[in-house]
C-alpha distance (Angstrom), angle and dihedral (degrees) to the residues before:
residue distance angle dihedral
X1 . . .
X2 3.62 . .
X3 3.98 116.0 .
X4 4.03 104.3 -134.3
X5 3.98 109.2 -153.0
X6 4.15 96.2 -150.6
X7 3.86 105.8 11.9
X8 3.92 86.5 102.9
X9 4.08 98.9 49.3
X10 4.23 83.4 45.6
X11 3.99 89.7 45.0
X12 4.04 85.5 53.1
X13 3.55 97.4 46.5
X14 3.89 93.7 46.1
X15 3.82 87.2 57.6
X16 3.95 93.3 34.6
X17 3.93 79.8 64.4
X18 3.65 106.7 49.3
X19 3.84 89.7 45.0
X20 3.92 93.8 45.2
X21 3.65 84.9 49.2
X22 3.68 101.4 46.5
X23 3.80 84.5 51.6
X24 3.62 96.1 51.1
X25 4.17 97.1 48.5
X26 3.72 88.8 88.2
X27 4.00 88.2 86.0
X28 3.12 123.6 79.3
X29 3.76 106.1 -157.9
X30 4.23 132.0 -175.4
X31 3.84 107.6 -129.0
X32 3.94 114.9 178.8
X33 3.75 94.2 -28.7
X34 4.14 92.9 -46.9
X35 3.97 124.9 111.9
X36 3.79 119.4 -143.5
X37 3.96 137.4 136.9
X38 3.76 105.7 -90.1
X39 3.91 89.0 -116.0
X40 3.69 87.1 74.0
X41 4.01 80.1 67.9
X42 4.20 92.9 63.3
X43 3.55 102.8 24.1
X44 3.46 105.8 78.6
X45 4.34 87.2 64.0
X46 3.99 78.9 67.7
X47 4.09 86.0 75.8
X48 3.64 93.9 30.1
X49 3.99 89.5 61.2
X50 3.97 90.6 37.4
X51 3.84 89.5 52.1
X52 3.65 87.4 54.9
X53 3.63 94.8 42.8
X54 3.96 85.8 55.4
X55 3.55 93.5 44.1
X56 3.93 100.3 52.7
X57 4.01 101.2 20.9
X58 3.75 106.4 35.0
X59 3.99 124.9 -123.8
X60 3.47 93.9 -74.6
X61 3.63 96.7 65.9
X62 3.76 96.8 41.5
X63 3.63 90.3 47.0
X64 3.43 96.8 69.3
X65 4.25 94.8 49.0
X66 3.62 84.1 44.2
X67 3.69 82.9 59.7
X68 3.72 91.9 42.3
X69 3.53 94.5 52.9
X70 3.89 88.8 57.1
X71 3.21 98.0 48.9
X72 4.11 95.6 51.0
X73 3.65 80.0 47.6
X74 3.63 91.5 66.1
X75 3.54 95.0 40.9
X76 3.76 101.4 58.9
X77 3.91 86.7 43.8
X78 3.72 99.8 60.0
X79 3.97 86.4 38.0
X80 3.47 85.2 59.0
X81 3.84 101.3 41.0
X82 3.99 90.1 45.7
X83 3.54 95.2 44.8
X84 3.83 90.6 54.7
X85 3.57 93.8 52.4
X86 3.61 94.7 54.5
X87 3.47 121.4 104.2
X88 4.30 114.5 -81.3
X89 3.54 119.1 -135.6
X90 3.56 118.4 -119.8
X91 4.02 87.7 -128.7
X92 3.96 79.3 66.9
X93 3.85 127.0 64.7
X94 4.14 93.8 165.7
X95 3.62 89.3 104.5
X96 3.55 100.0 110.9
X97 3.80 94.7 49.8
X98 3.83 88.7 42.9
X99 3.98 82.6 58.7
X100 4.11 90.9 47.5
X101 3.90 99.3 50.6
X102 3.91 104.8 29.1
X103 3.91 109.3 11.0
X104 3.74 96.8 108.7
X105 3.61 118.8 -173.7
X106 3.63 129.6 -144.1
X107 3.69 106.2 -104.9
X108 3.79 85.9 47.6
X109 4.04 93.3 52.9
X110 4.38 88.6 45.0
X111 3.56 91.1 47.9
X112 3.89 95.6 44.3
X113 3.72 94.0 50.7
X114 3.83 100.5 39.6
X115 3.82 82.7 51.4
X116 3.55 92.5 49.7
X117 3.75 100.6 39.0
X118 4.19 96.1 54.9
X119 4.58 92.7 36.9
X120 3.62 94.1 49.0
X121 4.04 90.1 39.6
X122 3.63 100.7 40.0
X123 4.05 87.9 46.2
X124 3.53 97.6 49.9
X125 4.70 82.2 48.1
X126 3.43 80.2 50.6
X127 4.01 111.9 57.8
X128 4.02 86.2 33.1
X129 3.60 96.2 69.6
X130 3.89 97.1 35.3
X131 3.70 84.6 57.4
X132 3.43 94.7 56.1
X133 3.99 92.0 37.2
X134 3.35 90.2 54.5
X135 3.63 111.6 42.0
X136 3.55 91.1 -117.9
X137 3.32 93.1 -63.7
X138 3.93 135.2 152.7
X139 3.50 99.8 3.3
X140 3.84 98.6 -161.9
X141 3.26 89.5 64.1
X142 3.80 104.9 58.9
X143 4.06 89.3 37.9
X144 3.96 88.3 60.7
X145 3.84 92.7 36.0
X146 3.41 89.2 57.5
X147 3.82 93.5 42.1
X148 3.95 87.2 54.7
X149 3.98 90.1 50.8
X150 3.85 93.3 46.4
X151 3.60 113.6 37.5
X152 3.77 77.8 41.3
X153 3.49 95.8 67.7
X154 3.95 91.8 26.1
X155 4.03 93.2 63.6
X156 3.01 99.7 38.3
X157 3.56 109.9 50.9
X158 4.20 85.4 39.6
X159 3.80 91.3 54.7
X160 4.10 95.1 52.0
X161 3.20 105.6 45.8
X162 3.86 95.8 38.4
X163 3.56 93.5 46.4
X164 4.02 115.7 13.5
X165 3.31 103.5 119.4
X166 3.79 105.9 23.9
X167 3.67 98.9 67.5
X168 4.10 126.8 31.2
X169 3.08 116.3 -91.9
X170 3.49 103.4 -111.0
X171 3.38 88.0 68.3
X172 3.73 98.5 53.1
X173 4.37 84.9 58.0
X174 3.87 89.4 57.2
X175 4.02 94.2 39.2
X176 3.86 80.4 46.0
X177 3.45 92.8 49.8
X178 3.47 108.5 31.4
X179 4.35 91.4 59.7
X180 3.74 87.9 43.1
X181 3.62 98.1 58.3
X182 3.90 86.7 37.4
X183 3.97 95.3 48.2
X184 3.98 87.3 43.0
X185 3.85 92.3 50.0
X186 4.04 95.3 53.2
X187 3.87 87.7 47.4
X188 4.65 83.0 55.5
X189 3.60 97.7 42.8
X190 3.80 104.3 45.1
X191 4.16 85.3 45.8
X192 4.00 90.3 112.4
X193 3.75 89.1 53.5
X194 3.76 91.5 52.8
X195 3.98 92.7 46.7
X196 3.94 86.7 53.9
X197 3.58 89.2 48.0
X198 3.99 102.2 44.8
X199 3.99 89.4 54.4
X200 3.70 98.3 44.8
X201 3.88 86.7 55.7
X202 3.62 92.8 43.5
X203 3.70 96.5 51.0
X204 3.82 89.4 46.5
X205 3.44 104.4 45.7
X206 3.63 94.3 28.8
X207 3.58 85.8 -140.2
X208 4.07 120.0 140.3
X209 4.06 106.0 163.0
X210 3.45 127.5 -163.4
X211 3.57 124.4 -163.8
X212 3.51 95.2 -142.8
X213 3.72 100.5 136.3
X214 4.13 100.6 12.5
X215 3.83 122.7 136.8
X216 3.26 103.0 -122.2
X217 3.98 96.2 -160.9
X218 3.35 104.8 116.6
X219 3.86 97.5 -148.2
X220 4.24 80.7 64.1
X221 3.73 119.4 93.3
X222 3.77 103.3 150.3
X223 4.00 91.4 72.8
């Protein structure tokens, strides 16, 4: 098999990102007017770097850090869960704020994994078969297709079951909407970066996949 010179630092970074982000939800901050948790701020580069992954490696590849990422994902939540139901010292009265920043609850945890599992999956589906659809062609076009399709599914399915229920839901549409059009916008303007990026790897790796004859399932890894 082919030895990949910076698939590994890319595959760290991806999942640096989504746990960063995760992390960094708990505030809720006040950027021109809107209200959103700051991870909304980072986790857009989560696509960004699985579009590229896509792009240069193929699906297969990025299917497996995709599942990586979830998995890690789930780690670091039930660390954090456990760890807040253990016992605090009476040295240690930052239980409250513990609870505030890291004590994740359930629904939360579902809803930020089934979000994560069918965006990332459904974005990486996506930019395959454009690529091979179009020739490799106008590459802007598949990376924010792709974005549309996955933070698509990635928002909304996050925002419902997190929230329906707790808040009307009028307010879910313009939370829906407002991190959509956010998420989407971050994936447009840093599309020069990610040109820069997809030919470096290219020319280093030499490595230009198309998914001409992948299995898409994403319970497959042998093909």
């Amino acid at each position: 098999m082919k030895e990949f010179k910076h698939i590994t630092v890319i595959a760290v970074i991806f999942v640096s990102v989504l746990l960063i982000s995760n992390v960094v939800s708990a505030k809720i901050v006040e950027i021109w007017k809107f209200d959103f948790d700051a991870g909304t701020l980072l986790f857009p580069l989560s696509y960004i770097f699985g579009d590229i992954m896509t792009e240069v490696y193929g699906y297969r590849r990025t299917k497996r850090i995709i599942w990586m990422g979830f998995a890690v994902n789930v780690f670091m939540a039930l660390i954090f869960i456990g760890v807040g139901h253990l016992p605090a010292s009476e040295l240690w009265n930052n239980q409250s704020a513990y609870d505030a920043i890291l004590g994740w609850t359930p629904r939360i945890v579902v809803a930020s994994m089934i979000a994560y599992w069918f965006g990332e999956f459904s974005n990486s589906y996506v930019l395959a078969k454009m690529k091979v659809w179009m020739k490799g062609n106008v590459l802007w076009v598949r990376t924010i297709g792709s974005t549309l399709v996955g933070e698509g599914f990635d928002t909304v399915i996050f925002v419902c079951l997190a929230f329906y229920g707790l808040v009307p839901n009028e307010f879910l549409i313009v939370i829906i909407a407002s991190n959509y059009v956010f998420k989407v916008g971050i994936e447009i303007l840093f599309t020069p970066v990610t040109y820069k990026v997809v030919d470096f790897l290219k020319r280093s790796e030499g490595c230009d996949v198309y998914d001409r004859k992948t299995n898409f399932n994403p319970f497959k890894f042998k093909s």
